[in-house]
N, C-alpha and C positions, 0 to 999 in steps of 0.2 A: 495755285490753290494748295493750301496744305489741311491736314486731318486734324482737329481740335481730340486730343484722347490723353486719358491718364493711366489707362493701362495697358500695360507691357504683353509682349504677344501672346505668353501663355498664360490666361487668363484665369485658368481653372486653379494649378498651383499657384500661381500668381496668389489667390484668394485665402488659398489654405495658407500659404507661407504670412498673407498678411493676419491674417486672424491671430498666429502665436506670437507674431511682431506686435500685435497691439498689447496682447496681454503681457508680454517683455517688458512696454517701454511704459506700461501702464506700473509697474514695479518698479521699475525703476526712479520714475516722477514720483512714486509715492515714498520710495527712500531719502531721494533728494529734500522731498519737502519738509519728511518728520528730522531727518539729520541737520539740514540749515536753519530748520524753525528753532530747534533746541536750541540750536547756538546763538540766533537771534536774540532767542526770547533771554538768555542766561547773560547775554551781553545788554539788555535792554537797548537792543539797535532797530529803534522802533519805524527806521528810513526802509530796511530789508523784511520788516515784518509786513509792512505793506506791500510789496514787490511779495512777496511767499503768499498773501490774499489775490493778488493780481494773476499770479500762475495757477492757483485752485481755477480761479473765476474761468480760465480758458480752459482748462483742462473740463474740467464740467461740461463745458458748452462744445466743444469737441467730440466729448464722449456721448454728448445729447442728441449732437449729428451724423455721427460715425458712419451710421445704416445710410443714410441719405445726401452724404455728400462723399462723395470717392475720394476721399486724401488721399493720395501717393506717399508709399511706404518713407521714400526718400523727403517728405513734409513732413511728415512724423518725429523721424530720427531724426532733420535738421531740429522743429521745437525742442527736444527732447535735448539734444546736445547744448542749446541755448540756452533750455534751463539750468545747466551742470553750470555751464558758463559762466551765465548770469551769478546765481548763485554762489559760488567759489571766489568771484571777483569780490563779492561783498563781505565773504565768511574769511577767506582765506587771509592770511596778514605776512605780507613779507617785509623782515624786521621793523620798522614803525607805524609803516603804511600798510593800507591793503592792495591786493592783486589789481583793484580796478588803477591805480595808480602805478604800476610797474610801467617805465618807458620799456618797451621790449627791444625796437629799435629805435637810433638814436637817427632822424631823417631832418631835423628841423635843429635851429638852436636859437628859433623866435616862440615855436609853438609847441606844446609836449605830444610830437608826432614821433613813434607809432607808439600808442598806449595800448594796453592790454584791452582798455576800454572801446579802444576803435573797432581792433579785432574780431570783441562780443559783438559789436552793431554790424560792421559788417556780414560776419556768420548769422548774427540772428535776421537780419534784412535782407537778405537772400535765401533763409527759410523762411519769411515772411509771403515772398514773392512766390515759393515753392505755395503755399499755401491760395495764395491771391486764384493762383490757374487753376488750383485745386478747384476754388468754388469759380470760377468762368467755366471749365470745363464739365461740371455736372449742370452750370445753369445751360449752355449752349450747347447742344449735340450736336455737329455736324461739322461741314468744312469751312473755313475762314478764308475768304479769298484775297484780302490783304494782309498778310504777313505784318507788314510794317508797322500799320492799327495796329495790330496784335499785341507788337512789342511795346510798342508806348504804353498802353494802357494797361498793359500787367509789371512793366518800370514804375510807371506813376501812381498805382494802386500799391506797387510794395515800398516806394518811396512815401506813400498817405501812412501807411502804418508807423514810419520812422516817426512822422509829423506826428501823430495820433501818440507815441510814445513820448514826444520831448513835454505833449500837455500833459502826461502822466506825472510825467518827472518835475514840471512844475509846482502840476497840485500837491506834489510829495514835500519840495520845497517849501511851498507854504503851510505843509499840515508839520512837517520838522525844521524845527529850529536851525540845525546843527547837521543838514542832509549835507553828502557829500555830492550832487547833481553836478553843481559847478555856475557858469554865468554863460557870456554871450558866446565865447569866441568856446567853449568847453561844445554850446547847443549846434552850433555851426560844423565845427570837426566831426560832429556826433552825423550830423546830418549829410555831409561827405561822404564818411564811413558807410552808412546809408544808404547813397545811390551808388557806391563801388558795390556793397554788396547786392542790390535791386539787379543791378546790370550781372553780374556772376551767375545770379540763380537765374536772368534769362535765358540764357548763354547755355546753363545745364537744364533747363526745357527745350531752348530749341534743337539741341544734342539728342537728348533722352526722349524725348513725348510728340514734339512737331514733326511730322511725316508728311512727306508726297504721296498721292495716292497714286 
């Protein structure tokens, strides 16, 4: 049996240290937003203006929860770095292209593996999953007696949000002409990326948060 908990043993600082961390990365997400939109909006790159409406819309509903659902600091600051992420892949341009397109490493010479783009999915799908425990852990209080349950269904819940992302990126396709999304074999790597990082951010709850009593 292990202890289903999202916080850390000293709960008191613990709370004070989160409270200045929110109003941190609450400034920071709002720079990122007014600095990428500008650029956006000045590039008429109307595929990332929607992706900058999609990051308000969480950010909102977040901050709508804050009191009522425990994020863990480390779900915060993974969104938060996601958003940098995200963002910079779509702003940032290295010489023709942009960042979402950099191979970083060269693993494949069938498929453009490892892309900068996988990187984001991965990082942001295992803060996804940081997220997923966040809300199991304020809906369940108490102990979980199968572990292994545990894990699947907080995998396959931060692996539903990849899924939940590629219908984004569809819709995005079809609302831009000219979106850089990609096709099958782009939604499938994406999806990979995905459950490498679903499984990562297990891996750092059952390190950091799952305990024996």
């Amino acid at each position: 049996m292990i202890t289903l908990t999202n916080q850390p043993p000293s709960e008191k600082g613990i709370r004070r240290l989160f409270s200045r961390l929110e109003r941190f990365l609450l400034f920071i997400n709002a720079a990122l937003i007014l600095g990428f939109g500008f650029i956006f909006l000045q590039r008429a790159n109307y595929e990332f203006i929607i992706y900058v409406g999609v990051i308000v819309f969480f950010m909102c509903l977040i901050g709508a929860t804050i009191r009522s659902i425990a994020y863990t600091p480390a779900t915060l600051v993974g969104l938060t770095i996601w958003s940098a992420m995200h963002l910079a892949g779509g702003g940032v341009t290295i010489g023709e292209g942009r960042l979402y397109d950099v191979i970083l490493i060269p693993m494949s010479e069938t498929y453009p593996i490892l892309r900068y783009d996988q990187l984001v999915h991965i990082w942001g799908f295992g803060a996804s999953t940081l997220l997923m425990y966040s809300l199991l852990a304020s809906s369940l209080n108490g102990a979980i007696k199968n572990p292994k349950a545990l894990w699947l269904v907080i995998v396959m819940a931060g692996l539903g949000v990849g899924a939940f992302n590629e219908i984004v990126e569809f819709g995005v396709a079809l609302a831009v002409a000219e979106s850089g999304v990609g096709g099958y074999i782009n939604t499938s790597l994406d999806l990979c990326a995905d459950l490498i990082g679903a499984i990562l951010g297990m891996v750092y709850i059952q390190i950091r948060y799952l305990r024996k009593p």
